[in-house]
GUMARKE-720856 format. One record per residue (C-alpha): residue in three letters; x, y, z. Coordinates in Angstrom, 2 decimals. Layout:
N
<palum rest="ALA" c1="X" c2="Y" c3="Z"/>
...
***
This chain:
77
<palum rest="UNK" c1="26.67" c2="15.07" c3="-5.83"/>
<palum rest="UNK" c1="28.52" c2="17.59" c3="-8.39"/>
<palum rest="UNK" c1="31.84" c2="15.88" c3="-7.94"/>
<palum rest="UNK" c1="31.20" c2="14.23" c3="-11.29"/>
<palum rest="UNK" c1="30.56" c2="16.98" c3="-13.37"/>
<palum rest="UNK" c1="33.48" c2="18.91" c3="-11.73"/>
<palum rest="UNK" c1="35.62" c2="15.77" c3="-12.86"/>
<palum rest="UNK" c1="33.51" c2="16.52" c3="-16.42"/>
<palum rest="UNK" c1="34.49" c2="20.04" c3="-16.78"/>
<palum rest="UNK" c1="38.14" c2="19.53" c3="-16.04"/>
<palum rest="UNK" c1="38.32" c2="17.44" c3="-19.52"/>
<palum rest="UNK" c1="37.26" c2="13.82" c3="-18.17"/>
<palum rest="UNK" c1="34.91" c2="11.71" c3="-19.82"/>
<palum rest="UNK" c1="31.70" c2="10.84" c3="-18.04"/>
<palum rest="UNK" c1="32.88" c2="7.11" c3="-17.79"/>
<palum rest="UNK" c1="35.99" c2="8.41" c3="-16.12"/>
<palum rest="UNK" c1="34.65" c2="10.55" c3="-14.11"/>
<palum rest="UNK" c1="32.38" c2="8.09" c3="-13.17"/>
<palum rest="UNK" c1="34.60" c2="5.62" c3="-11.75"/>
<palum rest="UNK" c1="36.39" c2="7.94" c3="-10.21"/>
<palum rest="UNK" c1="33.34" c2="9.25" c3="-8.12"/>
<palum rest="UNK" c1="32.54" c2="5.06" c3="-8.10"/>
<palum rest="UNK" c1="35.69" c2="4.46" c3="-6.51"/>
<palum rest="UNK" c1="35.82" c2="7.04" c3="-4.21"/>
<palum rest="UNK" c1="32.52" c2="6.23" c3="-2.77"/>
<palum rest="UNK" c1="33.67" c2="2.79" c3="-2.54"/>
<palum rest="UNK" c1="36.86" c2="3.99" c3="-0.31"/>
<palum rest="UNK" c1="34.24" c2="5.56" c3="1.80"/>
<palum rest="UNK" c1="31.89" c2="2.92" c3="2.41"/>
<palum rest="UNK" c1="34.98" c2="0.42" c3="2.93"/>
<palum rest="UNK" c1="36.69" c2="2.47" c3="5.29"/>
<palum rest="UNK" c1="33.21" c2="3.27" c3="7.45"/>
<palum rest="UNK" c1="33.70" c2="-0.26" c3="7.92"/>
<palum rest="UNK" c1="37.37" c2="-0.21" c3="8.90"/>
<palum rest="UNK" c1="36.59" c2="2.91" c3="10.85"/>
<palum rest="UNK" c1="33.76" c2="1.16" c3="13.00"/>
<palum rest="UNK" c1="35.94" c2="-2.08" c3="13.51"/>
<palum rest="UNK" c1="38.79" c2="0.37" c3="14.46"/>
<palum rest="UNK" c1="36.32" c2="2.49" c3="16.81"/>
<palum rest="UNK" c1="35.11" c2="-0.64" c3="18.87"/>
<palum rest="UNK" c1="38.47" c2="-2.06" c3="19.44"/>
<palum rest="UNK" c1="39.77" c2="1.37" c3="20.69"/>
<palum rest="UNK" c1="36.47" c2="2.01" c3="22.63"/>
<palum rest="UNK" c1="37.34" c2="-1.35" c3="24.42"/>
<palum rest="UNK" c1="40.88" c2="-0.35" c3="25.68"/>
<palum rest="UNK" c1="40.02" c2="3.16" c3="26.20"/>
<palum rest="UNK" c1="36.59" c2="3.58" c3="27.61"/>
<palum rest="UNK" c1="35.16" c2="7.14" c3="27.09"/>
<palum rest="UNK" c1="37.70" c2="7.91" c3="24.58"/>
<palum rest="UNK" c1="38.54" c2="5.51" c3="21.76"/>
<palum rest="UNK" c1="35.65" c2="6.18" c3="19.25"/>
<palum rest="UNK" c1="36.39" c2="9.82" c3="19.68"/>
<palum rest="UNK" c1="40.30" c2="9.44" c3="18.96"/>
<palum rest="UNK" c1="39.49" c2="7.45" c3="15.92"/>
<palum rest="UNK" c1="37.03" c2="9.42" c3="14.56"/>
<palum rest="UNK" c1="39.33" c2="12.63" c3="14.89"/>
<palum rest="UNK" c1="42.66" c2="10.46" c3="13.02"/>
<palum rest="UNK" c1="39.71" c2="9.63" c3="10.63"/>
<palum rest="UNK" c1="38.44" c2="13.19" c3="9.60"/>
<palum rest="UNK" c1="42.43" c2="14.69" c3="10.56"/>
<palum rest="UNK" c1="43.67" c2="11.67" c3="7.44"/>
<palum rest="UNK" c1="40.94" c2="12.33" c3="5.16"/>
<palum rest="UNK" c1="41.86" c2="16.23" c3="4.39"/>
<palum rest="UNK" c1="45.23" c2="15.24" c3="2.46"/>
<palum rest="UNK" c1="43.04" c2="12.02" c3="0.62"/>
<palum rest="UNK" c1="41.04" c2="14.77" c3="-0.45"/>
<palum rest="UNK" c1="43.18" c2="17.43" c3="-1.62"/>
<palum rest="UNK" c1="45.05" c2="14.53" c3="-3.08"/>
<palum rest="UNK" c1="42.20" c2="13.44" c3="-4.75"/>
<palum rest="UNK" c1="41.31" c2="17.07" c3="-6.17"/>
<palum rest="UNK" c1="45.16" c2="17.63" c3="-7.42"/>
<palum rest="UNK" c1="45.47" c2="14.53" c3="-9.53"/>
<palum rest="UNK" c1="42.19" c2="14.98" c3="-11.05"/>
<palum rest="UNK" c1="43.52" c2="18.44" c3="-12.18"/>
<palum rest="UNK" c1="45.84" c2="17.25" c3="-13.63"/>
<palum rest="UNK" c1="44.65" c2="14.44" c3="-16.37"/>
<palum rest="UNK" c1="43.23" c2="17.39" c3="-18.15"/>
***
């Protein structure tokens, strides 16, 4: 994964840039696990549907978390 040296040649050091990348992968595993509860629970009340209208929210939410993420990085240089 290169998003720590991006985060390295922007000016961070590699302990920050390191927990960034930490925490970020953290966000991800934690909300695979919100996203599965999430998934069943809709699957239940919509059959044929649910999983697929949470997965689309999912990936639809996670472009501005990302662009987010890429902005304020930019910007601790």
């Amino acid at each position: 994964m290169f998003l720590t040296l991006y985060f390295q040649l922007l000016g961070m050091s590699a302990a920050a840039a390191s927990a960034l990348v930490a925490t970020f992968l953290a966000g991800l595993a934690g909300g695979g696990l919100i996203g599965g509860i999430l998934g069943d629970a809709a699957e239940q009340k919509w059959p044929g549907h649910g999983r697929i209208a949470v997965a689309q929210v999912s990936v639809a939410s996670g472009i501005p978390f990302a662009l987010l993420l890429m902005k304020v990085s930019s910007l601790s240089i």
